[in-house]
Structures are given as C-alpha cells and as structure tokens.
Backbone as XML, in Angstrom:
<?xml version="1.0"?>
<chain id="A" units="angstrom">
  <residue number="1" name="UNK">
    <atom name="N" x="-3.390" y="-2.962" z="6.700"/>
    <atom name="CA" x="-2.603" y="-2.344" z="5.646"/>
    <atom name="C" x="-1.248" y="-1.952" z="6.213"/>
  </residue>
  <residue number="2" name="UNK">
    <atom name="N" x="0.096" y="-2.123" z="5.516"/>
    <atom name="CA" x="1.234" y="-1.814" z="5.878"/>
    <atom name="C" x="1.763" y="-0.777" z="5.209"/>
  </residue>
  <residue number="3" name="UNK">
    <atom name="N" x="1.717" y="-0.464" z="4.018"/>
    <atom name="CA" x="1.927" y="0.336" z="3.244"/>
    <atom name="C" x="1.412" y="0.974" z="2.179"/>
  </residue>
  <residue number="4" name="UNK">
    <atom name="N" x="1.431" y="2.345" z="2.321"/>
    <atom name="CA" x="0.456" y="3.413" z="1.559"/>
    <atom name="C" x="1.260" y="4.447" z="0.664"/>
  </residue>
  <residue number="5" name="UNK">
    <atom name="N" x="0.094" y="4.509" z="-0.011"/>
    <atom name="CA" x="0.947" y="5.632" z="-1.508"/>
    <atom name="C" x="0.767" y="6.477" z="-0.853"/>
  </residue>
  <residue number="6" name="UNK">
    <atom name="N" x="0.891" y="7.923" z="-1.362"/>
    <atom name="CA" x="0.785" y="9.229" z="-0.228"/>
    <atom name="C" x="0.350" y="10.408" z="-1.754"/>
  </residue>
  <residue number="7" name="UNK">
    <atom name="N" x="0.478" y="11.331" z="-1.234"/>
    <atom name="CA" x="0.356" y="12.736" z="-2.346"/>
    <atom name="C" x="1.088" y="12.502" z="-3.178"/>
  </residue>
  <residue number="8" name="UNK">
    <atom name="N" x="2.943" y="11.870" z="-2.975"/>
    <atom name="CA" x="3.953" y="12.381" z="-4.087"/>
    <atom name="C" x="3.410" y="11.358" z="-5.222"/>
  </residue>
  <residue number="9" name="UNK">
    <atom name="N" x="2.932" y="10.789" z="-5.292"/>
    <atom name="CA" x="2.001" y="9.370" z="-6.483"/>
    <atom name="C" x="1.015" y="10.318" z="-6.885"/>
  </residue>
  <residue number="10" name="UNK">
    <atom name="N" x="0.424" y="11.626" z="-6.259"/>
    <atom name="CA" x="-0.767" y="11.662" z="-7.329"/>
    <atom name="C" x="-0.226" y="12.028" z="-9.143"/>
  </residue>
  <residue number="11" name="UNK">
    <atom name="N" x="-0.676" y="12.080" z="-9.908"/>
    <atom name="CA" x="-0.646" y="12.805" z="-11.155"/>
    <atom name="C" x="1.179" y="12.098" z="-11.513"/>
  </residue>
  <residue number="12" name="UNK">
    <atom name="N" x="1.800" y="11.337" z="-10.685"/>
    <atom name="CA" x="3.342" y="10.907" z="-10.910"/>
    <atom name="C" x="3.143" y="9.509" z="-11.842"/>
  </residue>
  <residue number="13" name="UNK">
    <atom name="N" x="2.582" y="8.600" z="-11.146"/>
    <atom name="CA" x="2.425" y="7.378" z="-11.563"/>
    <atom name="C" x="3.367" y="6.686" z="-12.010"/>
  </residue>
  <residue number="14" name="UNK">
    <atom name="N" x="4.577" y="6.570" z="-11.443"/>
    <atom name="CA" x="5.668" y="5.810" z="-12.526"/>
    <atom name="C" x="5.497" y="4.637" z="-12.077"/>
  </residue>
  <residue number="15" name="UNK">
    <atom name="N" x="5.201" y="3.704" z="-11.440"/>
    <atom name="CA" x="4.876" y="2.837" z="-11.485"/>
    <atom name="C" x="5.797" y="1.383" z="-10.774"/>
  </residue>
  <residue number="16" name="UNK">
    <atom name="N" x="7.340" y="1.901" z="-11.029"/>
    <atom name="CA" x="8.339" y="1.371" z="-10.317"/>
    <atom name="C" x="7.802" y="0.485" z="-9.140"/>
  </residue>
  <residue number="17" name="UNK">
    <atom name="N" x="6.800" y="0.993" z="-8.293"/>
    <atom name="CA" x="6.355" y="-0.035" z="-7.275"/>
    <atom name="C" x="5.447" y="-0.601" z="-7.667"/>
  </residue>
  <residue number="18" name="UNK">
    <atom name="N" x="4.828" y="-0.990" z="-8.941"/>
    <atom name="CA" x="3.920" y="-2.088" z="-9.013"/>
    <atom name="C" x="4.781" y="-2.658" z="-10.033"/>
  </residue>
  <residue number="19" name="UNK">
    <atom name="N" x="5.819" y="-2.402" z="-11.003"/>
    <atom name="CA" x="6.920" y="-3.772" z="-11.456"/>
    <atom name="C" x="7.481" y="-4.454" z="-10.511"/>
  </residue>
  <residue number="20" name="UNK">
    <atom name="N" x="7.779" y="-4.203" z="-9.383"/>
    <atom name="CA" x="8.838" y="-4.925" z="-8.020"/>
    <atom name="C" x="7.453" y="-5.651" z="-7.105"/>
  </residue>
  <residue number="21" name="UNK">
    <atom name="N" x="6.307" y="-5.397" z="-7.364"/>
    <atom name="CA" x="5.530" y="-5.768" z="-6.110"/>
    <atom name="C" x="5.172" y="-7.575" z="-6.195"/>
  </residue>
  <residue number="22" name="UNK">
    <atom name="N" x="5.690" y="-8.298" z="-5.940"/>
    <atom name="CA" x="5.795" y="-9.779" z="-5.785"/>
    <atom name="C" x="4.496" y="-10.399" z="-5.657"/>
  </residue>
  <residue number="23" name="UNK">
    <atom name="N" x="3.327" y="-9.644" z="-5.516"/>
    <atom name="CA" x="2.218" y="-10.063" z="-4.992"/>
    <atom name="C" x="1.150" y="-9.681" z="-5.933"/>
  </residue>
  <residue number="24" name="UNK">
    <atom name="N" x="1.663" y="-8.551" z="-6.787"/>
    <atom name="CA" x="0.522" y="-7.956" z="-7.603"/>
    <atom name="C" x="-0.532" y="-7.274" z="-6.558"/>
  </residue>
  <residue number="25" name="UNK">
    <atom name="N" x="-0.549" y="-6.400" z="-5.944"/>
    <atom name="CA" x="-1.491" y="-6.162" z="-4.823"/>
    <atom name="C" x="-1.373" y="-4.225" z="-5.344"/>
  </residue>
  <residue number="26" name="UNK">
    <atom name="N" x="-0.572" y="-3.869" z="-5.990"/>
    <atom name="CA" x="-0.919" y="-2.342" z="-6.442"/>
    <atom name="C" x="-1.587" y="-2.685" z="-7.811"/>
  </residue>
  <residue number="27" name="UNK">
    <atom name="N" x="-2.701" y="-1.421" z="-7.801"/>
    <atom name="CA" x="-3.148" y="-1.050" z="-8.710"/>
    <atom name="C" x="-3.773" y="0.581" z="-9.389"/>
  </residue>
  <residue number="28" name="UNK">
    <atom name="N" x="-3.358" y="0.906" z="-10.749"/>
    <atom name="CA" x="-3.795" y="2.080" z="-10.582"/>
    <atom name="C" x="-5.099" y="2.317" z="-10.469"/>
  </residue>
  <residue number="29" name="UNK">
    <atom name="N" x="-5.011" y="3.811" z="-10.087"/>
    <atom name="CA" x="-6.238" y="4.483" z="-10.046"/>
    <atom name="C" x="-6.398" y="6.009" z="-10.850"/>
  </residue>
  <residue number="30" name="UNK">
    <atom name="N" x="-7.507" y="6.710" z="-10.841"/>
    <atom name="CA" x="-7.399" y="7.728" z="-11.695"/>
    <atom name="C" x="-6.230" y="8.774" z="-11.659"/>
  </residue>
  <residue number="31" name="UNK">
    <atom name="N" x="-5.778" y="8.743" z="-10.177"/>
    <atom name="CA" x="-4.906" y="9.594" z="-10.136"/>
    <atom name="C" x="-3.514" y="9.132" z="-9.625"/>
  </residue>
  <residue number="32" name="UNK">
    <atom name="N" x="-3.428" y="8.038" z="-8.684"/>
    <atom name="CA" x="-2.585" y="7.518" z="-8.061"/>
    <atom name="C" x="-2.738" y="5.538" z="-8.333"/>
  </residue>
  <residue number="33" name="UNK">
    <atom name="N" x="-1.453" y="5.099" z="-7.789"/>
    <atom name="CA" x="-1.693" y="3.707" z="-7.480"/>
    <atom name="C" x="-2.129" y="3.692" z="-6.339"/>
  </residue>
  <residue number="34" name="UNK">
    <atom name="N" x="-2.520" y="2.352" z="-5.595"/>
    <atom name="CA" x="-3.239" y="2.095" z="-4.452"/>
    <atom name="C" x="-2.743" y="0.841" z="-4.303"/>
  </residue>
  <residue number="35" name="UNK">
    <atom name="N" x="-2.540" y="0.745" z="-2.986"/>
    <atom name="CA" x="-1.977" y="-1.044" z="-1.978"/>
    <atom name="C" x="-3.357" y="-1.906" z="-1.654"/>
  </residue>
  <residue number="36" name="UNK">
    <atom name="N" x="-3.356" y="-2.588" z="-2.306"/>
    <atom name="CA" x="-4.545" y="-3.629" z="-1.440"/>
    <atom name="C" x="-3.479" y="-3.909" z="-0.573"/>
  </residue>
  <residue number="37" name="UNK">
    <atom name="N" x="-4.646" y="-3.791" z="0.758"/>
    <atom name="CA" x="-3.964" y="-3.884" z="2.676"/>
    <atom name="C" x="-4.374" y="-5.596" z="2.492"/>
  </residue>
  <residue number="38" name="UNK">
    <atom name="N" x="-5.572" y="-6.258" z="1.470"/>
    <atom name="CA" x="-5.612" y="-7.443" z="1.945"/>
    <atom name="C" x="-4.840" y="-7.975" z="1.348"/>
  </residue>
  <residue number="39" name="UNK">
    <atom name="N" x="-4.224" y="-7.986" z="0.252"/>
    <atom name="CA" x="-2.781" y="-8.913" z="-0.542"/>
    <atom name="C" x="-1.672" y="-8.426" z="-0.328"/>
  </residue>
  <residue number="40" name="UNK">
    <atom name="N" x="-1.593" y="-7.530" z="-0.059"/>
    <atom name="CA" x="-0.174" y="-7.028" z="0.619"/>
    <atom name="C" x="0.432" y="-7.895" z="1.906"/>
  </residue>
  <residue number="41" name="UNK">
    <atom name="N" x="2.003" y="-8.680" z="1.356"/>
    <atom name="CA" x="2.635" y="-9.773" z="1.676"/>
    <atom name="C" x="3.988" y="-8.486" z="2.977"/>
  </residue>
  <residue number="42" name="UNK">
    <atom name="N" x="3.731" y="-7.011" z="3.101"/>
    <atom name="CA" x="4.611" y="-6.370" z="3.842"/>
    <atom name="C" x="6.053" y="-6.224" z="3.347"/>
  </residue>
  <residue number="43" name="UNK">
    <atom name="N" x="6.399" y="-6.356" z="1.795"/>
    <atom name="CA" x="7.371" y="-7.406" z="1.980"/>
    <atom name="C" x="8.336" y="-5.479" z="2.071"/>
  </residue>
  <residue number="44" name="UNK">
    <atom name="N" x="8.233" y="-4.196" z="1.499"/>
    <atom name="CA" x="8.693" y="-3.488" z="1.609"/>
    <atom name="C" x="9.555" y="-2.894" z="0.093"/>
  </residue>
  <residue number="45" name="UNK">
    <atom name="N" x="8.995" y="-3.886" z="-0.832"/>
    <atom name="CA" x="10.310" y="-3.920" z="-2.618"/>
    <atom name="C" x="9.214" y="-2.445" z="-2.976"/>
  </residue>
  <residue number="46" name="UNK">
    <atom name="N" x="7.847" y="-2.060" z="-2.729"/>
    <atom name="CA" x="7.428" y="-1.030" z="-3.163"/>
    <atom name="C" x="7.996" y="0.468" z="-2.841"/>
  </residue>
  <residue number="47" name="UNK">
    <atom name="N" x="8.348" y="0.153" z="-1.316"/>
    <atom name="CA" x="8.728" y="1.344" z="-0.804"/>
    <atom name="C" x="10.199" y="2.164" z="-1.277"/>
  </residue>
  <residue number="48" name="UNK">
    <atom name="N" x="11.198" y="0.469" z="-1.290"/>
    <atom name="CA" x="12.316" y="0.874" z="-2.167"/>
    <atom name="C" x="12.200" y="1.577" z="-3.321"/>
  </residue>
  <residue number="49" name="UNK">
    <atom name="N" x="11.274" y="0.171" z="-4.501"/>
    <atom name="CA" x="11.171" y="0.975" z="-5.810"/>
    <atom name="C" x="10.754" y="2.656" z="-5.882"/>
  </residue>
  <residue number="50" name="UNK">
    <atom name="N" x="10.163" y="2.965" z="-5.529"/>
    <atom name="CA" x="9.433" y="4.319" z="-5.631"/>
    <atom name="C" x="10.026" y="5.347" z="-5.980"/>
  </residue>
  <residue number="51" name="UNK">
    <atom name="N" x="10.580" y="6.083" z="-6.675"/>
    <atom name="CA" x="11.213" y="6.961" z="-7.356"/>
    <atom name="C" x="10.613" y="8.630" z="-6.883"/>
  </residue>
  <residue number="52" name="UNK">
    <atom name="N" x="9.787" y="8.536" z="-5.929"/>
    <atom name="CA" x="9.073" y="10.121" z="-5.411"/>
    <atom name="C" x="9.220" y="9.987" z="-4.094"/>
  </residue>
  <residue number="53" name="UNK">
    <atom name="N" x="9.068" y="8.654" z="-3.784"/>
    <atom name="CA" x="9.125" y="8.644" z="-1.913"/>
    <atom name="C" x="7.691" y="8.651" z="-1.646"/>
  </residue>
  <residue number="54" name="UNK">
    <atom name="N" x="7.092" y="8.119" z="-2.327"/>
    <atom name="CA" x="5.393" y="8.324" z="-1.407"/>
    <atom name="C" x="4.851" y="7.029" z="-1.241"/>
  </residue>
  <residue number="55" name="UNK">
    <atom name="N" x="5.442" y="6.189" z="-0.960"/>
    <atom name="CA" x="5.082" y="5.111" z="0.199"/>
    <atom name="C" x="5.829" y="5.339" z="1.749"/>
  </residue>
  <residue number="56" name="UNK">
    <atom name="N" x="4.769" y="4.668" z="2.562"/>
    <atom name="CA" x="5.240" y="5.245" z="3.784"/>
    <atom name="C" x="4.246" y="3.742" z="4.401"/>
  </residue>
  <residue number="57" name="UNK">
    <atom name="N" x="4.980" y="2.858" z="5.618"/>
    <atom name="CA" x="5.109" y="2.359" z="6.249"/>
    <atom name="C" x="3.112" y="3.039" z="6.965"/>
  </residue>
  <residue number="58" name="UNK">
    <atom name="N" x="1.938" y="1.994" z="7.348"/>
    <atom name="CA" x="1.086" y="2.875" z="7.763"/>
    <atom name="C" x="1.598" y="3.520" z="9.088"/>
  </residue>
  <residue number="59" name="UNK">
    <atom name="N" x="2.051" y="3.007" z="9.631"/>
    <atom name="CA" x="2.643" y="3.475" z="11.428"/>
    <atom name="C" x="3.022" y="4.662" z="11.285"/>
  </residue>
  <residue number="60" name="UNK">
    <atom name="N" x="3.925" y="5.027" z="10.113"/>
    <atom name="CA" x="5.013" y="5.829" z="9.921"/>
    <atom name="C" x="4.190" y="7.600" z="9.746"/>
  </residue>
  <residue number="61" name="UNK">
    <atom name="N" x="2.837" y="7.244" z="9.067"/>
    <atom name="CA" x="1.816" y="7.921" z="8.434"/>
    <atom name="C" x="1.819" y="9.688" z="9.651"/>
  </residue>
  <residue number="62" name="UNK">
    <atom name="N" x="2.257" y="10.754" z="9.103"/>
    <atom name="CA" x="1.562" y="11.900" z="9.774"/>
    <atom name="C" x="0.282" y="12.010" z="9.628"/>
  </residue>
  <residue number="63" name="UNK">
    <atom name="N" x="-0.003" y="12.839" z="10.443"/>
    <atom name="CA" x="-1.687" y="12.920" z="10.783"/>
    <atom name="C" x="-2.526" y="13.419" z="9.405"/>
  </residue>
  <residue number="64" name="UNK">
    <atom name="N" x="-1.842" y="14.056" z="8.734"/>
    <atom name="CA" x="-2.056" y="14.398" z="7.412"/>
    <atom name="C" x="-2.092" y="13.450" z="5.686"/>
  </residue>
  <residue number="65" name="UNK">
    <atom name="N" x="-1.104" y="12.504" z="6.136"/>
    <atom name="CA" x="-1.122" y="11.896" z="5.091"/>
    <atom name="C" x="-1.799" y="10.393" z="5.322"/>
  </residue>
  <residue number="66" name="UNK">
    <atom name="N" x="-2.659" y="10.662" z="6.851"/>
    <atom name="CA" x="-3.418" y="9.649" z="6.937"/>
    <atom name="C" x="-5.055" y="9.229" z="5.942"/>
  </residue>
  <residue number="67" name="UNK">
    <atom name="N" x="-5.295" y="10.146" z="5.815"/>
    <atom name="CA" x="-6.568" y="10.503" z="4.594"/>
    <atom name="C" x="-6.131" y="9.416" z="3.090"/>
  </residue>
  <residue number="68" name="UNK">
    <atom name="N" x="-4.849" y="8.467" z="2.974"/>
    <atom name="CA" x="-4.455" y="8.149" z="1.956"/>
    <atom name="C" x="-4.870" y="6.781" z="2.681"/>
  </residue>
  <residue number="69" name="UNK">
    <atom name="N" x="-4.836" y="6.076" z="3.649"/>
    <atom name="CA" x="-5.088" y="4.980" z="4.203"/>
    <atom name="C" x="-7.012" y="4.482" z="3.690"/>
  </residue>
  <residue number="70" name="UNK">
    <atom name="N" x="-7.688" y="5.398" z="3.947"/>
    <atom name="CA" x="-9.318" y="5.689" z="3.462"/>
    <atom name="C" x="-9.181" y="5.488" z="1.713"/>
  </residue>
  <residue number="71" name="UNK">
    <atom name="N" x="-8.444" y="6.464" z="1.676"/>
    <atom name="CA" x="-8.743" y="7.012" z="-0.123"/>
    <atom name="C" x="-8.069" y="5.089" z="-0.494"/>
  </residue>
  <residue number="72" name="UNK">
    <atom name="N" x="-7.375" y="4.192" z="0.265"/>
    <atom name="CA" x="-7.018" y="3.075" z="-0.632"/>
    <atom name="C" x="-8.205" y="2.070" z="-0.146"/>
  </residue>
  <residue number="73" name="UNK">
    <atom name="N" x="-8.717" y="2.438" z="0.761"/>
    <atom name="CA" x="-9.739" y="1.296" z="1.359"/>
    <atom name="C" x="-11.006" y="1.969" z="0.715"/>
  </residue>
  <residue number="74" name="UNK">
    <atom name="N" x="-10.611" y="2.851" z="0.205"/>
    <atom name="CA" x="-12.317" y="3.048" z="-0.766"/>
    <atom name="C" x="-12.010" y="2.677" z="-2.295"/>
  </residue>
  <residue number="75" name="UNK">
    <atom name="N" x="-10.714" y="2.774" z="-3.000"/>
    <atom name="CA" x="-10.861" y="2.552" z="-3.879"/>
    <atom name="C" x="-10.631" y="0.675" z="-4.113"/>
  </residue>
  <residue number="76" name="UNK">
    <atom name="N" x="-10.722" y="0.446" z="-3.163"/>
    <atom name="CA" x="-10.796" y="-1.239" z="-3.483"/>
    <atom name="C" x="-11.590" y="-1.569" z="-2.935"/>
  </residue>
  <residue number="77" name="UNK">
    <atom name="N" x="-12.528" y="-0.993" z="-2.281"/>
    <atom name="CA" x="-14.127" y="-0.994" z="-2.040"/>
    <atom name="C" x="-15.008" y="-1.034" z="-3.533"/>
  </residue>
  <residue number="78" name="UNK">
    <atom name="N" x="-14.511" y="-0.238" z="-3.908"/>
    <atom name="CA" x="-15.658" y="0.436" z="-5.235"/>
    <atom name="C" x="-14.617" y="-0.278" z="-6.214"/>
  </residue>
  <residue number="79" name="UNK">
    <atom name="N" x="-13.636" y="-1.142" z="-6.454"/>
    <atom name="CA" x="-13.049" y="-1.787" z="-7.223"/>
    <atom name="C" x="-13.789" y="-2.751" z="-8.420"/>
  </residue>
</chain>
C-alpha cells in the first residue's frame, strides 16, 4: 500500500480523491474512503485532490495514524 486516508476523511467524505483516481482503487466506506494497496497504480492525483489533507504517503504515516493502514486492509478484506 502507498497511500492512506487518515482521520481528516472520517465523517468528511468529499470524495475529490476518488473522481481523480485513474485506477478506480478508492472506495467508500461507512465512515471514510479506503485505498485498495492492491490496485493502487502510486500514481499520487489522490493525495493532490484531497481537500482535508488526509492522504499521506504509507512511509510518511506517524505512529498514530498508522491504525488507518489495518482499518483499509480490513475493510477490503470484509469487502
């Protein structure tokens, strides 16, 4: 996975990064969107679009907003 939604997406949802995403690889969820890590092409048009700032590069991830890396690999688990 390269890139993850974070907190500022919960309850926000505008969506800006899944109109720009070239791959179709976001999708919502009850509270937030979510990156499939396996169709995700890296390309970075989500992180631009984003209008809250809550995509973040995974590398980039504090120790805190790592819990969002899980919360996307479970919800496309249980997809």
């Amino acid at each position: 996975m390269a890139f993850v939604i974070t907190e500022a997406c919960i309850d926000e949802k505008a969506a800006d990064c899944q109109d720009v995403c070239p791959v179709d690889c976001i999708q919502e969820g009850a509270d937030q969107f979510f990156i499939d890590a396996d169709t995700c092409i890296d390309c970075g048009a989500c992180e631009a679009a984003c209008p809250v700032g809550a995509i973040f590069y995974e590398d980039d991830l504090t120790e805190e907003r790592k819990v969002f890396v899980a919360k996307a690999k479970e919800f496309f688990q249980n997809a």
